[in-house]
C-alpha positions in Angstrom: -11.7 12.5 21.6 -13.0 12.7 18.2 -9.3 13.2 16.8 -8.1 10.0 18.6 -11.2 7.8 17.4 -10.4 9.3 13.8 -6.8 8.1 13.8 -7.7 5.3 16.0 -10.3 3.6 12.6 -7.5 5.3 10.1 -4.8 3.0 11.7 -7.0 0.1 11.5 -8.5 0.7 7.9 -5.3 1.2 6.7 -4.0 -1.9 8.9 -6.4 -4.1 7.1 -6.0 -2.7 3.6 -2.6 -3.5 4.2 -3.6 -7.1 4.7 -5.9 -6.8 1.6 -3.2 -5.3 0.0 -0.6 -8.6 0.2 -3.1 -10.8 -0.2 -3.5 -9.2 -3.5 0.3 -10.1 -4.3 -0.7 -13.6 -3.4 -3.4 -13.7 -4.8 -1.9 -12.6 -8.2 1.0 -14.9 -8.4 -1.1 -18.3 -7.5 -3.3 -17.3 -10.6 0.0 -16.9 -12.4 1.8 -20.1 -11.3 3.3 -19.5 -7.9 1.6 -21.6 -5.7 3.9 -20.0 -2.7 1.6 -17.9 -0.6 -1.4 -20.4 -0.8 0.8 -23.1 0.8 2.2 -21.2 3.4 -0.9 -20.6 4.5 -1.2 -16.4 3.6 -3.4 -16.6 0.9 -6.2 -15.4 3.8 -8.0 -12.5 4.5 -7.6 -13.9 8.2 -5.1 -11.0 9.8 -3.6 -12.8 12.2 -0.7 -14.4 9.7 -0.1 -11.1 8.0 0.5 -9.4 11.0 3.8 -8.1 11.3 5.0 -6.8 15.1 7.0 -3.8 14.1 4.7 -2.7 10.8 1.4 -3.3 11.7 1.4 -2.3 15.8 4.9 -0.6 16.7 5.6 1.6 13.6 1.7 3.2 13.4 1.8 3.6 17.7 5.3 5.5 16.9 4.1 7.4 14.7 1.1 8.4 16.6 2.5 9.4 19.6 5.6 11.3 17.6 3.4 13.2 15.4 0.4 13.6 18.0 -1.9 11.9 15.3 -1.1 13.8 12.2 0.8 10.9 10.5 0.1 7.1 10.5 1.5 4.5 8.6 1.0 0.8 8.4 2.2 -2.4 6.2 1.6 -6.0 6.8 4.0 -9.0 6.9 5.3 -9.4 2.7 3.8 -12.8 1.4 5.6 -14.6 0.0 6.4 -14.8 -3.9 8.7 -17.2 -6.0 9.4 -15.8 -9.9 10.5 -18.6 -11.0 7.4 -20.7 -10.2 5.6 -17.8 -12.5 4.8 -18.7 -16.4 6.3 -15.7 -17.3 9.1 -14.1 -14.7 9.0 -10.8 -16.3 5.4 -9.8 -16.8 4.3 -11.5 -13.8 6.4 -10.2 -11.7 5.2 -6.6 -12.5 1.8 -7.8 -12.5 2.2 -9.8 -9.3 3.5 -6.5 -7.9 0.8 -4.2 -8.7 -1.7 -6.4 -7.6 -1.0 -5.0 -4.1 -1.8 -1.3 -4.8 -4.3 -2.0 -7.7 -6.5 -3.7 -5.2 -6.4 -0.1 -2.4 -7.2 1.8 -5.3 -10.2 -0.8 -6.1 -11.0 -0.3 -2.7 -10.3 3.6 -2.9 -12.9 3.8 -5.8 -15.8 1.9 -4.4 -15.8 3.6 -1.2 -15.2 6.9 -3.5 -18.3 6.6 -5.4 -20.3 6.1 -1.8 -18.5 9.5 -0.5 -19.7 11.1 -3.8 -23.5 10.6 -3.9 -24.1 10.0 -0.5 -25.6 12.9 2.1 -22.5 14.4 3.8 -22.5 13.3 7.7 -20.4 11.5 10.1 -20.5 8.1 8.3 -19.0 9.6 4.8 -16.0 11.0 6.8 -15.2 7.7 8.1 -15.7 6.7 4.7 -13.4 9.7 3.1 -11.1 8.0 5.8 -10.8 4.7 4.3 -10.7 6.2 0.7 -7.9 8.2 2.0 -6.1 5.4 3.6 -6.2 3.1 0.7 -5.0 6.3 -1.6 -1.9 6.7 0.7 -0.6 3.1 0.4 -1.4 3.2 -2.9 0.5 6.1 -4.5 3.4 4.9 -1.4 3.7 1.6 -2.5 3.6 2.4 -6.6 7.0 5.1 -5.9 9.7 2.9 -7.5 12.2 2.5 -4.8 13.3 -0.9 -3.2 11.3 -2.9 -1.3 8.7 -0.7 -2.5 6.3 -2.4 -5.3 7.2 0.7 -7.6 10.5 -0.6 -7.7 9.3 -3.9 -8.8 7.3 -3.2 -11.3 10.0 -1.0 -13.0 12.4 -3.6 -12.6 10.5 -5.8 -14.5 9.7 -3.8 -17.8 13.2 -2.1 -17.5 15.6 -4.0 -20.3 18.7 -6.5 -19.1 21.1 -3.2 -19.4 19.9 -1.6 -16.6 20.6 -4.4 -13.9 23.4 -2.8 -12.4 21.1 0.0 -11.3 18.9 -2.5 -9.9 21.6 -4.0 -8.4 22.3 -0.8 -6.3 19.1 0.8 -5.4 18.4 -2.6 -3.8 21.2 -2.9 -1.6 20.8 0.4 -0.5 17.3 0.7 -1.0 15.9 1.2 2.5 18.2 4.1 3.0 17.1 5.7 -0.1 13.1 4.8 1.0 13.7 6.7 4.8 15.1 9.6 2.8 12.1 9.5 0.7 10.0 9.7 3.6 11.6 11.9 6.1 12.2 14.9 2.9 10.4 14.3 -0.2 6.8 12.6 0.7 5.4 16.1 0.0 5.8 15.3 -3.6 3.7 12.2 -3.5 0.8 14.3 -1.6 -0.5 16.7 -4.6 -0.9 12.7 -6.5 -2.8 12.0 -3.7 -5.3 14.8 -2.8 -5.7 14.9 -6.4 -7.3 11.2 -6.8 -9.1 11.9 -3.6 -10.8 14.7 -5.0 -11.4 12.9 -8.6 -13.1 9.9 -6.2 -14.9 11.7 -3.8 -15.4 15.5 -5.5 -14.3 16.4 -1.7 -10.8 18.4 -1.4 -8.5 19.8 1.6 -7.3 16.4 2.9 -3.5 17.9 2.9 
């Protein structure tokens, strides 16, 4: 019972960071000229218009009942961003895209710092549990392979020569990102425990 109530508030912290999360994005680009999100009415922290069917309810329930609780995984509906409304495509683009996991490690590092100095007890793990969720979409979100924000930001800084490559990765970009998933997430997990443990000065999550 405890285990399901666990993943039950991980799949809804990480649900609503996820919100938090595009909002960000929007957030970002309507302070850097693209108006885009704020008129189509996501620039909210209101979930019900991020809400995407298949990330935000069918892929974490999947998951759940597949790996009997020991993986879940969330993401919200995109908001929506047009470059050329930015002052400067290039820069803002990478800045509109790290705005997303910037904000989770924000998040990440304020509920850290409570984890640190407070007592331990019931109500720090469910705090360790929001730290860890925000961590996860963080580091998942920064790896730089289409539709990924990584990919984005890289993209962006990466000089005109290497827009073939872009070119490629994102056509076939979501059958590189399952790859990524299904055989080398274990890489992304040391990045992961490791800022965990810098926030929190708690260990053993993996």
């Amino acid at each position: 019972m405890e285990t399901f109530i666990q993943s039950l508030f991980f799949f809804l912290v990480i649900a609503f960071s996820a919100i938090i999360h595009e909002y960000s994005h929007g957030w970002m680009a309507d302070r850097l000229g693209d108006p885009t999100a704020r008129l189509s009415g996501r620039l909210t922290l209101n979930p019900i218009p991020h809400i995407d069917p298949v990330g935000t309810i069918l892929l974490p329930a999947m998951m759940y009942l597949f790996t009997q609780g020991a993986m879940l995984f969330a993401y919200a509906k995109p908001v929506p961003v047009n470059p050329f409304n930015l002052r400067n495509i290039r820069y803002g683009t990478a800045l509109t895209a790290f705005a997303g996991p910037a904000s989770n490690i924000i998040i990440a590092l304020i509920f850290g710092m409570f984890v640190r100095f407070l007592p331990l007890s019931v109500f720090t793990e469910f705090l360790s549990i929001i730290v860890l969720a925000n961590l996860l979409l963080a580091v998942f979100n920064l790896v730089p392979i289409p539709p990924l924000d990584g990919s984005k930001v890289l993209f962006a800084l990466l000089p005109s020569q290497f827009n073939d490559i872009k070119v490629f990765l994102e056509a076939y970009g979501w059958f590189f990102l399952i790859f990524f998933i299904v055989f080398l997430f274990q890489f992304i997990s040391p990045i992961i425990q490791f800022l965990f443990t810098v926030f929190t000065g708690q260990g053993g999550v993996f």
